[in-house]
PDB file with SEQRES, HELIX, SHEET and CRYST1 records, atoms N, CA, C and O in Angstrom:
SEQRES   1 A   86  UNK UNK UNK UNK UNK UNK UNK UNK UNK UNK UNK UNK UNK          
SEQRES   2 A   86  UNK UNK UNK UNK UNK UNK UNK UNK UNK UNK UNK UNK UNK          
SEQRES   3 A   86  UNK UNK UNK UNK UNK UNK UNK UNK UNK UNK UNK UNK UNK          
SEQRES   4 A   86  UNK UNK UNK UNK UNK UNK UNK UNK UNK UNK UNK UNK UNK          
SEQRES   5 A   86  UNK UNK UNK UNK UNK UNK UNK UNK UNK UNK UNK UNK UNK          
SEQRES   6 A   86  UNK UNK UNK UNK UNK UNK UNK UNK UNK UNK UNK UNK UNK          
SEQRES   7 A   86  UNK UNK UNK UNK UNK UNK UNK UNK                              
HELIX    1 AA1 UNK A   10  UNK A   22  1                                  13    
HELIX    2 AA2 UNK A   58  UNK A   64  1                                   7    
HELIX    3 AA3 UNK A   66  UNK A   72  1                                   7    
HELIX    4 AA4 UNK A   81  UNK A   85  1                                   5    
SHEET    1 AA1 3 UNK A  28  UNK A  34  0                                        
SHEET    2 AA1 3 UNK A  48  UNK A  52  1                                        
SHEET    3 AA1 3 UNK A  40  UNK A  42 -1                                        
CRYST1    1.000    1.000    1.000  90.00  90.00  90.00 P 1           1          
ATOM      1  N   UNK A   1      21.416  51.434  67.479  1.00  0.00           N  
ATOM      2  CA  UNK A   1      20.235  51.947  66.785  1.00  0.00           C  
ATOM      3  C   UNK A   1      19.982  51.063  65.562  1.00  0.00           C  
ATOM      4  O   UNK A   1      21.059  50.607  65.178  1.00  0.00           O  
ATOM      5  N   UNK A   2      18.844  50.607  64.726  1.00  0.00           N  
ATOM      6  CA  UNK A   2      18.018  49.472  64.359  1.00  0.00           C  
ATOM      7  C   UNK A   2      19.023  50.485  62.847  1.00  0.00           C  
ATOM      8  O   UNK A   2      19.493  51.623  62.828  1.00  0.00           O  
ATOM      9  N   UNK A   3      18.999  49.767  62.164  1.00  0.00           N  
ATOM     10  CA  UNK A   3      19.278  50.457  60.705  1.00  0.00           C  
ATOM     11  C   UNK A   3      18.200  50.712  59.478  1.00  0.00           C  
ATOM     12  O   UNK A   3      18.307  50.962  58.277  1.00  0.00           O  
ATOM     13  N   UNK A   4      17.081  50.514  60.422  1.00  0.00           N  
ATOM     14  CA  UNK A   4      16.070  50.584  59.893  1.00  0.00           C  
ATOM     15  C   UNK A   4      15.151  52.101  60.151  1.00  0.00           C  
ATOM     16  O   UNK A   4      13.997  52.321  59.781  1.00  0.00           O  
ATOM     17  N   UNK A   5      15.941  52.890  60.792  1.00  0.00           N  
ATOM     18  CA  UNK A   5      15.592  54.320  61.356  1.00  0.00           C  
ATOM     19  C   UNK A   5      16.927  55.218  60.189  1.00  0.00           C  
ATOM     20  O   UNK A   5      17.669  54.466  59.556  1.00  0.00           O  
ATOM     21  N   UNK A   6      17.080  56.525  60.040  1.00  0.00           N  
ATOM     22  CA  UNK A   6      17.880  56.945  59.462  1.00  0.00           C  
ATOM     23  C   UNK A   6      18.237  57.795  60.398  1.00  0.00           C  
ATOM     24  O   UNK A   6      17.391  58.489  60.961  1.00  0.00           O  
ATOM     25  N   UNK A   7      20.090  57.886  60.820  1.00  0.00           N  
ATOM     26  CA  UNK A   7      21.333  58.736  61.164  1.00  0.00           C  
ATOM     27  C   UNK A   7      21.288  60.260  61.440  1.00  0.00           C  
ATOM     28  O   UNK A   7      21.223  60.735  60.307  1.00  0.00           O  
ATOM     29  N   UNK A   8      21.287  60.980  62.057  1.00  0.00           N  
ATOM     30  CA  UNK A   8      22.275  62.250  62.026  1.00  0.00           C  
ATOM     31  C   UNK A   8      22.833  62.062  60.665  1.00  0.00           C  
ATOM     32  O   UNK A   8      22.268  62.693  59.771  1.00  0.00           O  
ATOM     33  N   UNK A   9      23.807  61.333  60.353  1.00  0.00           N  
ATOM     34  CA  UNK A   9      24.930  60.927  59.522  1.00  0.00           C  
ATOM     35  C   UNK A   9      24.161  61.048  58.157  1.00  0.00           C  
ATOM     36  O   UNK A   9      24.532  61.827  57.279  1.00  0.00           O  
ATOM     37  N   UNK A  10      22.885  60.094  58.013  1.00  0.00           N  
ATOM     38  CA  UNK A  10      21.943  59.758  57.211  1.00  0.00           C  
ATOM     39  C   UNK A  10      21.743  61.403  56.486  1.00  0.00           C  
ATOM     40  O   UNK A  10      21.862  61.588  55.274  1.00  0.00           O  
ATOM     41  N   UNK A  11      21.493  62.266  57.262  1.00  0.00           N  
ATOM     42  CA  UNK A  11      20.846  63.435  57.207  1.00  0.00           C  
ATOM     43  C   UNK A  11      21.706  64.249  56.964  1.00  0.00           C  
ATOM     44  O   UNK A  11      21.224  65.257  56.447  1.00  0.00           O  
ATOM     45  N   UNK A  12      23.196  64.296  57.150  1.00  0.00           N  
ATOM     46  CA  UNK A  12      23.986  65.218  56.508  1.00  0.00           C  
ATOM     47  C   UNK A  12      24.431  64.801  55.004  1.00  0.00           C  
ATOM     48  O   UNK A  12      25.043  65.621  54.319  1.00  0.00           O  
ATOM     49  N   UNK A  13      24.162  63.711  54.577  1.00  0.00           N  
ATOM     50  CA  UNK A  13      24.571  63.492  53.431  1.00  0.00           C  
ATOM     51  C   UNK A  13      23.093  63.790  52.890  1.00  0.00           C  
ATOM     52  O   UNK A  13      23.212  64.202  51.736  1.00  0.00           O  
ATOM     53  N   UNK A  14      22.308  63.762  53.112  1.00  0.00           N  
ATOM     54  CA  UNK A  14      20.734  64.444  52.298  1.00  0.00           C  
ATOM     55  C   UNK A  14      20.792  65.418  52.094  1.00  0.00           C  
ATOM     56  O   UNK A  14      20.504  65.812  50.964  1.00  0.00           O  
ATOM     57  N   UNK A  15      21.317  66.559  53.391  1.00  0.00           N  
ATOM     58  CA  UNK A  15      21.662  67.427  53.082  1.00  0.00           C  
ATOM     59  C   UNK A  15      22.468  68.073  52.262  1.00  0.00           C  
ATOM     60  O   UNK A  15      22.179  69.072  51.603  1.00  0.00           O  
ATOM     61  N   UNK A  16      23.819  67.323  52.304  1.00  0.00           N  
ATOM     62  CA  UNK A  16      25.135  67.341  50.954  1.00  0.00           C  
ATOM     63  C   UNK A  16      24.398  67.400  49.923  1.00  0.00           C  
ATOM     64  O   UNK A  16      25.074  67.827  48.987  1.00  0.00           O  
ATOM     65  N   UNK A  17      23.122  67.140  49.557  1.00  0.00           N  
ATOM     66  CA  UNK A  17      22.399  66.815  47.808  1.00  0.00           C  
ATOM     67  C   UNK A  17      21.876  68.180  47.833  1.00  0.00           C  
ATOM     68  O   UNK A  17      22.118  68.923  46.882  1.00  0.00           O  
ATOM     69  N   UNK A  18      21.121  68.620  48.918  1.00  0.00           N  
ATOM     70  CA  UNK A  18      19.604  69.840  49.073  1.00  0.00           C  
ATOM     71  C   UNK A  18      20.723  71.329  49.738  1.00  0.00           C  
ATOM     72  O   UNK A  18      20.653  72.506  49.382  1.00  0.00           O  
ATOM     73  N   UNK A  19      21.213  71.007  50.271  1.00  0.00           N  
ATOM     74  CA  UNK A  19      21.888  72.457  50.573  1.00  0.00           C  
ATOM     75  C   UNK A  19      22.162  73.547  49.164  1.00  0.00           C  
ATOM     76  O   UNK A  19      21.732  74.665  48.878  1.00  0.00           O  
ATOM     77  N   UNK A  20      23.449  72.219  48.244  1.00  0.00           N  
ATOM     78  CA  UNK A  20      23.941  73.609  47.261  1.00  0.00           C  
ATOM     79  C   UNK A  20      22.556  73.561  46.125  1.00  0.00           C  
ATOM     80  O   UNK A  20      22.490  74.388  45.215  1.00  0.00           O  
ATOM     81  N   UNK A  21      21.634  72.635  46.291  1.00  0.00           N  
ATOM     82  CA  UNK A  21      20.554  72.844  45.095  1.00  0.00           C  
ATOM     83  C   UNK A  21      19.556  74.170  46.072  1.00  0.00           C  
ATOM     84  O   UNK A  21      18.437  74.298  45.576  1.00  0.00           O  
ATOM     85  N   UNK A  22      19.726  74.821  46.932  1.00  0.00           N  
ATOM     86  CA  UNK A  22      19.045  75.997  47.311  1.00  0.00           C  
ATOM     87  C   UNK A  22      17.539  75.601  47.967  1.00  0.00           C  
ATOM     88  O   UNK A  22      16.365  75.936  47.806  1.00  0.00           O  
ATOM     89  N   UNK A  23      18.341  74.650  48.827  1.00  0.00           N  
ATOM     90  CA  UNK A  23      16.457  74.074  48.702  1.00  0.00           C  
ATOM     91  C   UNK A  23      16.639  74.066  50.614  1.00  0.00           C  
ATOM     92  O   UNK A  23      17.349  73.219  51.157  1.00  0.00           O  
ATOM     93  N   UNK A  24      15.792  75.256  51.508  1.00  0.00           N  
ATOM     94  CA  UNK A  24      15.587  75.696  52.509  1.00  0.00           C  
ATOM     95  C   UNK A  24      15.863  74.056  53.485  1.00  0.00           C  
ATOM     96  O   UNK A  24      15.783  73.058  52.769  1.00  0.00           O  
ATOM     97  N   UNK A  25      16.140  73.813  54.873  1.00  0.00           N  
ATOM     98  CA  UNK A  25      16.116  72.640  55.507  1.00  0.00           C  
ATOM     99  C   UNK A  25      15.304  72.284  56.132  1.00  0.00           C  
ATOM    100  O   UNK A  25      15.209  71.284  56.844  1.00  0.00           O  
ATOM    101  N   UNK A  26      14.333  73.449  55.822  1.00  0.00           N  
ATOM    102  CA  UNK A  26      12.623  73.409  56.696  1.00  0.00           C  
ATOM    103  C   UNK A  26      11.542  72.988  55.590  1.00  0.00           C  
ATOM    104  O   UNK A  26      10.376  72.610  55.704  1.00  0.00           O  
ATOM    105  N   UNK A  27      12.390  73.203  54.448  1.00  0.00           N  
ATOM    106  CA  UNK A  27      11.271  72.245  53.544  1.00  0.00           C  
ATOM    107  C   UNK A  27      11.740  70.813  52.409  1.00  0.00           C  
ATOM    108  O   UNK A  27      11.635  70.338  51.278  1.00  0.00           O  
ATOM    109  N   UNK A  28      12.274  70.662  53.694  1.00  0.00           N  
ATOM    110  CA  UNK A  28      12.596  68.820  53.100  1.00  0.00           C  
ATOM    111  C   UNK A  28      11.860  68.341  54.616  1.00  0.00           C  
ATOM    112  O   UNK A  28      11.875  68.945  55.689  1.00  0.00           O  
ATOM    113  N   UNK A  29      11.257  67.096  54.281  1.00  0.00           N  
ATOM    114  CA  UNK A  29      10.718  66.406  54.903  1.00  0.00           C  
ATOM    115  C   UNK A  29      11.375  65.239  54.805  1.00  0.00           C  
ATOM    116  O   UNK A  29      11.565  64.925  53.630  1.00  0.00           O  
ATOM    117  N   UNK A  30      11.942  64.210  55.874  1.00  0.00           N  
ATOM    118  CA  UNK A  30      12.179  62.928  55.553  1.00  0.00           C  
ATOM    119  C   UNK A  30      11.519  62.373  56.449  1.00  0.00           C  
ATOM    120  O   UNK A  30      11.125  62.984  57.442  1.00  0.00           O  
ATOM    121  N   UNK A  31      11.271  60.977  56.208  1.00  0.00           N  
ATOM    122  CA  UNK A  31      10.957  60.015  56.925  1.00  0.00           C  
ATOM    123  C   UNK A  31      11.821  58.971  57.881  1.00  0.00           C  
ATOM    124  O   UNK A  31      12.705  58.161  57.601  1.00  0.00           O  
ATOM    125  N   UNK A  32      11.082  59.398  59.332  1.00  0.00           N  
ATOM    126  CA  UNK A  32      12.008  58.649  59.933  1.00  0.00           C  
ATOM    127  C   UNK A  32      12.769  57.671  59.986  1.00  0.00           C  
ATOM    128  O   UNK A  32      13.926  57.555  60.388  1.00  0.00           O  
ATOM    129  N   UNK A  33      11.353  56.288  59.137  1.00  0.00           N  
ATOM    130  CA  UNK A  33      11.974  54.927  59.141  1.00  0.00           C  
ATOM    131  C   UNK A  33      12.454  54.754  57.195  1.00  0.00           C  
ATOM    132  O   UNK A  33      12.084  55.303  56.157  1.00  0.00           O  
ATOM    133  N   UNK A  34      13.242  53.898  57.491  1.00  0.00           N  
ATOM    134  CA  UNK A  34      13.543  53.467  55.962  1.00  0.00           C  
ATOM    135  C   UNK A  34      12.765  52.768  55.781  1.00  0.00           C  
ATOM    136  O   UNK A  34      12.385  52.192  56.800  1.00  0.00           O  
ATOM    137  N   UNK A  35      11.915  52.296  54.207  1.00  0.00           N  
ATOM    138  CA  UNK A  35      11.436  51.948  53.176  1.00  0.00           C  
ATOM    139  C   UNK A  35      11.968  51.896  52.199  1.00  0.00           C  
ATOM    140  O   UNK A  35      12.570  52.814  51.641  1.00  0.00           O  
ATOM    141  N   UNK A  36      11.746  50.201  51.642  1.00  0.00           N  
ATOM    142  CA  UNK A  36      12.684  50.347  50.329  1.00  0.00           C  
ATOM    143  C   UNK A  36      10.830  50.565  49.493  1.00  0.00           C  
ATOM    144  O   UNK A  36       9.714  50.413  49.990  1.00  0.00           O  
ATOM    145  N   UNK A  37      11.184  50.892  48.355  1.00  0.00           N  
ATOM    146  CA  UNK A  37      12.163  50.819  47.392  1.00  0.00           C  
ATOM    147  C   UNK A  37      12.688  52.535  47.805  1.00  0.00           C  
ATOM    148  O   UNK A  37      13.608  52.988  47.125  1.00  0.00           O  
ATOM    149  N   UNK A  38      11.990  53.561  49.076  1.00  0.00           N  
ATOM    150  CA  UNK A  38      12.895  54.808  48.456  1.00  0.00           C  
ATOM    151  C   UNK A  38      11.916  55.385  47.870  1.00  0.00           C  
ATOM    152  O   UNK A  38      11.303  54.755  47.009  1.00  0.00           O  
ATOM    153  N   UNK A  39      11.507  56.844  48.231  1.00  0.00           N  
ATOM    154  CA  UNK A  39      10.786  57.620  47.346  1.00  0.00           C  
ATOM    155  C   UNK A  39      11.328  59.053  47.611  1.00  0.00           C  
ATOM    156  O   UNK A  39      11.851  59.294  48.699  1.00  0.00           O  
ATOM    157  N   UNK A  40      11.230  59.927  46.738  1.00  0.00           N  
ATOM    158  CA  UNK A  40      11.190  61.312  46.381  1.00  0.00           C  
ATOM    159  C   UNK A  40      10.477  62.218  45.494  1.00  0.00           C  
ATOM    160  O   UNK A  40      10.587  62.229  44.268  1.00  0.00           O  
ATOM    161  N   UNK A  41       9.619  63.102  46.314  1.00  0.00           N  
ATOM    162  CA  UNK A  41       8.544  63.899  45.635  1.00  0.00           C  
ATOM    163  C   UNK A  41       8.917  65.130  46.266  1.00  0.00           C  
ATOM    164  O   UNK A  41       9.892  65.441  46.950  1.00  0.00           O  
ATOM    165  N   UNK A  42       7.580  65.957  45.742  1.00  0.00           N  
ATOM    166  CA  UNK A  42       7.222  66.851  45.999  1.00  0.00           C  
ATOM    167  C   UNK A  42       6.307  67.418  46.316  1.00  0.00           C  
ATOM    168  O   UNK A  42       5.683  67.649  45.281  1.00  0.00           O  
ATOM    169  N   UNK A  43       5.628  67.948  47.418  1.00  0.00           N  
ATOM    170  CA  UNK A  43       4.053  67.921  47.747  1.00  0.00           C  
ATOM    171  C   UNK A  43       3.628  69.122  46.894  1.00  0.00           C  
ATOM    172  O   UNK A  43       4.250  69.541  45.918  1.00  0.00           O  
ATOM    173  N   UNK A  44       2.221  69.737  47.505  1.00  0.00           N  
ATOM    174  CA  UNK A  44       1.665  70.840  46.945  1.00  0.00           C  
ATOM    175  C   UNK A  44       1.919  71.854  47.635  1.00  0.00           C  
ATOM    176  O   UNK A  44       1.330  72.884  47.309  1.00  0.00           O  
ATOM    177  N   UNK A  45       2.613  71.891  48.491  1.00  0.00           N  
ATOM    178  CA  UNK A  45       3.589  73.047  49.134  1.00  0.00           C  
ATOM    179  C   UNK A  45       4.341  73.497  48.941  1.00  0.00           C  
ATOM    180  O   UNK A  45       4.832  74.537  49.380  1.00  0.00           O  
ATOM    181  N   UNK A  46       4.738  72.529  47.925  1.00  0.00           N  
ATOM    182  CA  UNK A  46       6.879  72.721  47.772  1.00  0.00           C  
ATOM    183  C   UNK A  46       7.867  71.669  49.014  1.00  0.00           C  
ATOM    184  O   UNK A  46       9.089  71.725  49.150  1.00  0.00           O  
ATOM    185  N   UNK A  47       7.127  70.969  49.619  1.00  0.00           N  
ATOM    186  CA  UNK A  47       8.181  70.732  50.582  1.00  0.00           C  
ATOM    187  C   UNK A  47       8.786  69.463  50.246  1.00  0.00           C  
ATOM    188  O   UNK A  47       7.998  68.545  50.473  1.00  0.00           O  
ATOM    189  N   UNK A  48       9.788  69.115  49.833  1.00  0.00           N  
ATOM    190  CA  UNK A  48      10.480  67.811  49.325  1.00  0.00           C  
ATOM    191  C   UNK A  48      10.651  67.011  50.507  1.00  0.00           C  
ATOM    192  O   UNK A  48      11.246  66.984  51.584  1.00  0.00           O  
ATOM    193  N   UNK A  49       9.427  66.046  49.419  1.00  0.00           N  
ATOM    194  CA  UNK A  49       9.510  64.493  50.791  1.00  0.00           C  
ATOM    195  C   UNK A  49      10.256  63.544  50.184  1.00  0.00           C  
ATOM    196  O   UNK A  49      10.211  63.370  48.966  1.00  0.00           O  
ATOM    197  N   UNK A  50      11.065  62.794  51.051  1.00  0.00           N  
ATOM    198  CA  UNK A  50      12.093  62.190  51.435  1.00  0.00           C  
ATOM    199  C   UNK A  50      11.782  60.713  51.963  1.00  0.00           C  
ATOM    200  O   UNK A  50      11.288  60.890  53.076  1.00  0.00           O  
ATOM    201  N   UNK A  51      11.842  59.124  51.661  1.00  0.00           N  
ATOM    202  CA  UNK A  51      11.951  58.532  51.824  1.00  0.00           C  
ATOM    203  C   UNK A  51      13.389  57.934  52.031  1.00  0.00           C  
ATOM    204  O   UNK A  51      14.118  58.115  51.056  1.00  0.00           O  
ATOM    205  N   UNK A  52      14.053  57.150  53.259  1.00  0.00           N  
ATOM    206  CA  UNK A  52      15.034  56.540  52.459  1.00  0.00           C  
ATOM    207  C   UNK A  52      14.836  55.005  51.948  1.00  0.00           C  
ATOM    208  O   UNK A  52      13.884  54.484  52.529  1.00  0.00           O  
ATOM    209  N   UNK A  53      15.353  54.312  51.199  1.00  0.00           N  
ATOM    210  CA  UNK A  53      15.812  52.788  51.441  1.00  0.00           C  
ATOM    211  C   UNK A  53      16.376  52.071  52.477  1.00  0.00           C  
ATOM    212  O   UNK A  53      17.390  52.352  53.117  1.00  0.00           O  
ATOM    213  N   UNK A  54      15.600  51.070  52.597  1.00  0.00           N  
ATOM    214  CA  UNK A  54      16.132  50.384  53.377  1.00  0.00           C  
ATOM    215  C   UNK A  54      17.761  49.762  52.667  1.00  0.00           C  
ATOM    216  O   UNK A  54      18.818  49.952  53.270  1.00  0.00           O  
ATOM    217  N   UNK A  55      17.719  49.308  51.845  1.00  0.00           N  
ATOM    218  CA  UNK A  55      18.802  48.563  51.047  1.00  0.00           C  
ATOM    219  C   UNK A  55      19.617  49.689  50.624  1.00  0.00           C  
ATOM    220  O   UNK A  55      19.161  50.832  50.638  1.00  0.00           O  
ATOM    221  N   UNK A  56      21.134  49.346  50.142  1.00  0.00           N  
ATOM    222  CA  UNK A  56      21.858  50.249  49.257  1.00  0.00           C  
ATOM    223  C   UNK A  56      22.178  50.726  50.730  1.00  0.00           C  
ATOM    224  O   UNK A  56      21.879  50.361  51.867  1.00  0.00           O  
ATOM    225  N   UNK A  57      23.231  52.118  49.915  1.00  0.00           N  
ATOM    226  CA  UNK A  57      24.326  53.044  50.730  1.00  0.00           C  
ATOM    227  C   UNK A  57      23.168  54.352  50.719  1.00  0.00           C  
ATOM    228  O   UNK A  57      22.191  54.456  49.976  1.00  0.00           O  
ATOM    229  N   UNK A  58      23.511  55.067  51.532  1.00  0.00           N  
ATOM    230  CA  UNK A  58      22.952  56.360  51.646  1.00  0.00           C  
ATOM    231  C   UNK A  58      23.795  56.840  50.426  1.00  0.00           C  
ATOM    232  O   UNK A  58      23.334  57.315  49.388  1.00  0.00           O  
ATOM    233  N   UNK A  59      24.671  56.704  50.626  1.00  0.00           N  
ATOM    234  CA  UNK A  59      25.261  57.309  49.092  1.00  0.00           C  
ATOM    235  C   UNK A  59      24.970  56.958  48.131  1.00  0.00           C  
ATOM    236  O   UNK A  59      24.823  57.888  47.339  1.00  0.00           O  
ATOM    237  N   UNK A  60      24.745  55.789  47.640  1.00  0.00           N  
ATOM    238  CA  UNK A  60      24.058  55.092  46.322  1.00  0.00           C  
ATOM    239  C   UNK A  60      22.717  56.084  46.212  1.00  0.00           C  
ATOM    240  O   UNK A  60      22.632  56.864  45.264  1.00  0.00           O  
ATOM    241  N   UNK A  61      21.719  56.016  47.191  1.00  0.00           N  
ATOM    242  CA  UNK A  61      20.498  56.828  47.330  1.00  0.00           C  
ATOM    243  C   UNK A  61      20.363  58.239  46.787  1.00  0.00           C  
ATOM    244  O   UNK A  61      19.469  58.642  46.043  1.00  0.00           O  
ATOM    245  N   UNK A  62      21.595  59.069  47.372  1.00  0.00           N  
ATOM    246  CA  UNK A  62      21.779  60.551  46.786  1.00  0.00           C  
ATOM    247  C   UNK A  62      22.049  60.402  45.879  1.00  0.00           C  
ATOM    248  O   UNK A  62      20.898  60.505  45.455  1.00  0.00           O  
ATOM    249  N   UNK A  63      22.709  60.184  44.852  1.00  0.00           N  
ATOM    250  CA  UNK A  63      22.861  59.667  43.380  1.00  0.00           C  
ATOM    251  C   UNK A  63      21.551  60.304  42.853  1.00  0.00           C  
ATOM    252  O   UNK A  63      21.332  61.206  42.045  1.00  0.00           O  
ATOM    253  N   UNK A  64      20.708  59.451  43.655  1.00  0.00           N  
ATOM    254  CA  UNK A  64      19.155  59.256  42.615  1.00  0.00           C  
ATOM    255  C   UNK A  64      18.304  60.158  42.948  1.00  0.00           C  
ATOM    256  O   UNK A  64      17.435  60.636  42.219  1.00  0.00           O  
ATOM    257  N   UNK A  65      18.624  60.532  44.539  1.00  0.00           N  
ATOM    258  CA  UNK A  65      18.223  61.638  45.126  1.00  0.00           C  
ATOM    259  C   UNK A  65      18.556  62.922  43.803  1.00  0.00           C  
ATOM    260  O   UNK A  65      17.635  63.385  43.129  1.00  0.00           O  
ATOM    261  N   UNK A  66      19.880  63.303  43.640  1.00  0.00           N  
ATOM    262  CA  UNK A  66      19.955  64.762  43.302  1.00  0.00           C  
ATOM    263  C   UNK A  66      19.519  64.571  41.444  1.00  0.00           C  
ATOM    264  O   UNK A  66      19.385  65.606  40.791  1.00  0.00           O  
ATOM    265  N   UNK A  67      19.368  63.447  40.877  1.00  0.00           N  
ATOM    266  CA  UNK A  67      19.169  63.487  39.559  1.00  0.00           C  
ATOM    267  C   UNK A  67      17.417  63.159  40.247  1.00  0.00           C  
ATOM    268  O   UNK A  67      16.947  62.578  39.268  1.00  0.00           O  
ATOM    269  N   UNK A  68      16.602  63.184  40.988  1.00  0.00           N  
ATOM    270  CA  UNK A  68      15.169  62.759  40.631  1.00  0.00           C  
ATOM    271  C   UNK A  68      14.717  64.788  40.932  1.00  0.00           C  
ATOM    272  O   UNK A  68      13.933  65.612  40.461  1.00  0.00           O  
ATOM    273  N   UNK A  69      15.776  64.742  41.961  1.00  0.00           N  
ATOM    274  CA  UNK A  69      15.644  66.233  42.418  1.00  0.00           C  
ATOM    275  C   UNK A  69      15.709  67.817  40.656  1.00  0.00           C  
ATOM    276  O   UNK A  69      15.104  68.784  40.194  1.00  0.00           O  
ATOM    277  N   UNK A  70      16.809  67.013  40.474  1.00  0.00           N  
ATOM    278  CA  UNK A  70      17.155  67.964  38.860  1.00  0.00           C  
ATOM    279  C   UNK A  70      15.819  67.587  38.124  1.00  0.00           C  
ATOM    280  O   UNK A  70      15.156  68.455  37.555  1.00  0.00           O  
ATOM    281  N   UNK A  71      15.476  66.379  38.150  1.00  0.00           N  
ATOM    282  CA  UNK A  71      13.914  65.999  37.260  1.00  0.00           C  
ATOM    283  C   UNK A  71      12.841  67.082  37.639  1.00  0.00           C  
ATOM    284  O   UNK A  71      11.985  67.480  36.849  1.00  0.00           O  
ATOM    285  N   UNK A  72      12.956  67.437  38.705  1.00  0.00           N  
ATOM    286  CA  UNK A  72      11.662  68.086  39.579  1.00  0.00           C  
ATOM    287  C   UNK A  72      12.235  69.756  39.409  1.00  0.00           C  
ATOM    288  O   UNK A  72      11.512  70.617  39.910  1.00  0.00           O  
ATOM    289  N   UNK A  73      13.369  70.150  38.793  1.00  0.00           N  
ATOM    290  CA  UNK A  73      13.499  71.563  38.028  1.00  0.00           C  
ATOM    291  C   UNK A  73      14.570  72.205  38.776  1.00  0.00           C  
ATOM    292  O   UNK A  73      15.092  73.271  38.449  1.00  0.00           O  
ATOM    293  N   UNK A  74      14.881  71.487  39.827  1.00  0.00           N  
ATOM    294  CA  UNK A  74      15.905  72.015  41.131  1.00  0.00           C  
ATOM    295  C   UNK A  74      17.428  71.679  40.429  1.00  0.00           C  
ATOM    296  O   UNK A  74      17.737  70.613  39.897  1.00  0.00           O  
ATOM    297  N   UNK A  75      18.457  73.123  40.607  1.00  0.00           N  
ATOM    298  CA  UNK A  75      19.914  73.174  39.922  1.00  0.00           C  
ATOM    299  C   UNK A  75      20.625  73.491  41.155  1.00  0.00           C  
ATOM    300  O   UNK A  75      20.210  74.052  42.168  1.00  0.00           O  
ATOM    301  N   UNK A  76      22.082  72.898  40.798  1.00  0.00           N  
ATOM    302  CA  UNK A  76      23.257  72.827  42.119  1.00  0.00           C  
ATOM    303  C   UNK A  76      22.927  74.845  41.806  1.00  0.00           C  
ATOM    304  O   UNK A  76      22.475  75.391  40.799  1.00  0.00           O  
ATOM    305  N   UNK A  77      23.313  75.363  42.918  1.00  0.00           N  
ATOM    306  CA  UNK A  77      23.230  76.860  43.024  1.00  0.00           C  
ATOM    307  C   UNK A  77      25.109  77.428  42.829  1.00  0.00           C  
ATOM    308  O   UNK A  77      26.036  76.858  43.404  1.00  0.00           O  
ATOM    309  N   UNK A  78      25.205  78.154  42.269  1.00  0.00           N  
ATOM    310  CA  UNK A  78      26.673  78.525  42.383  1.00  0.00           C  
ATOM    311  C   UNK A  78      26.757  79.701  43.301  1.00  0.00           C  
ATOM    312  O   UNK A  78      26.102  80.741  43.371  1.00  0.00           O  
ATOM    313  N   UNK A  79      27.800  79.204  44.010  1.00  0.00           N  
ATOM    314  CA  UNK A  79      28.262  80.818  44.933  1.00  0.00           C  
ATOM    315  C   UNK A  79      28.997  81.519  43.891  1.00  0.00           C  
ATOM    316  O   UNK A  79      29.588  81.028  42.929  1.00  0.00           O  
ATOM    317  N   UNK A  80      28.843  83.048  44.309  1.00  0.00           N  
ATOM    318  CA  UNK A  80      28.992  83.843  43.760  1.00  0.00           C  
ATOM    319  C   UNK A  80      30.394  84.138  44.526  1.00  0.00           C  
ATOM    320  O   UNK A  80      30.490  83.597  45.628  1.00  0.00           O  
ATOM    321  N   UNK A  81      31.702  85.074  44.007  1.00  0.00           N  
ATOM    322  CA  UNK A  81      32.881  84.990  44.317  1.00  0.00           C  
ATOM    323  C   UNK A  81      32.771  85.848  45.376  1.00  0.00           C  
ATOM    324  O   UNK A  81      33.907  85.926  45.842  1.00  0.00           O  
ATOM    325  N   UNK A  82      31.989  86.569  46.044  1.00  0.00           N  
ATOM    326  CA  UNK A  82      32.246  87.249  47.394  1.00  0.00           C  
ATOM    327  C   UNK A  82      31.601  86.293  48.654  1.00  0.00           C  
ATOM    328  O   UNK A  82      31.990  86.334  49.821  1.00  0.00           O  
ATOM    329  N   UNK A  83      30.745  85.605  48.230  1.00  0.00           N  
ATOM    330  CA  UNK A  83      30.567  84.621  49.429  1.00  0.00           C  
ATOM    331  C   UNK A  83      32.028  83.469  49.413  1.00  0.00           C  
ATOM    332  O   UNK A  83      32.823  83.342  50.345  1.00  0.00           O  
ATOM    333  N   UNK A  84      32.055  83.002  48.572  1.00  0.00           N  
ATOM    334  CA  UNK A  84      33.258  81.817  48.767  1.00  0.00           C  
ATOM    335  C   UNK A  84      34.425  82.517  49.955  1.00  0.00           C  
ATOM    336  O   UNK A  84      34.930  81.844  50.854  1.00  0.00           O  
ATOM    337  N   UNK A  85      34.753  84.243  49.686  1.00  0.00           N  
ATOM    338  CA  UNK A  85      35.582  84.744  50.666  1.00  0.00           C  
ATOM    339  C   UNK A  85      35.142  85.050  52.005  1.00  0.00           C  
ATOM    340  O   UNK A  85      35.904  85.441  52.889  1.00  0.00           O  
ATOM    341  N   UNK A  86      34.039  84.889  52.128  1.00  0.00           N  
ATOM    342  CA  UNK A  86      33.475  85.184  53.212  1.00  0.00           C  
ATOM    343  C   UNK A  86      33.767  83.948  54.666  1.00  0.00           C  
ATOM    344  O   UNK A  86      33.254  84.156  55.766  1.00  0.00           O  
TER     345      UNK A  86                                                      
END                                                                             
């Protein structure tokens, strides 16, 4: 597969950023193909669109991902001590 498309793999680490910030998986949008430089917004829906880079680590990317995400008002969510036992 071209490395110019983004992973399964790609997509669980996007997810690793948007899961504990409380942010639904039906309203992130990514884009199939990579583009550098990389973008992250937010439409007039609420639904967080998702570019990746072509260049860099997917991990380098989430970095910038979850601090552009905190810019846009979104906080890691804390579990509360009866879910963690669950």
């Amino acid at each position: 597969m071209p490395d110019e498309i983004i992973s399964m793999q790609d997509m669980g680490v996007i997810f690793s950023v948007t899961d504990p910030m409380g942010i639904h998986r039906e309203s992130v949008s990514v884009e199939l193909t990579k583009e550098d430089p990389g973008a992250i917004g937010r439409s007039s829906s609420g639904v967080v669109q998702i570019t990746v880079p072509e260049t860099g680590t997917i991990e380098e990317f989430c970095q910038r991902l979850q601090t552009e995400l905190e810019a846009l008002g979104y906080t890691t969510q804390e579990l509360d001590e009866d879910e963690d036992e669950e």
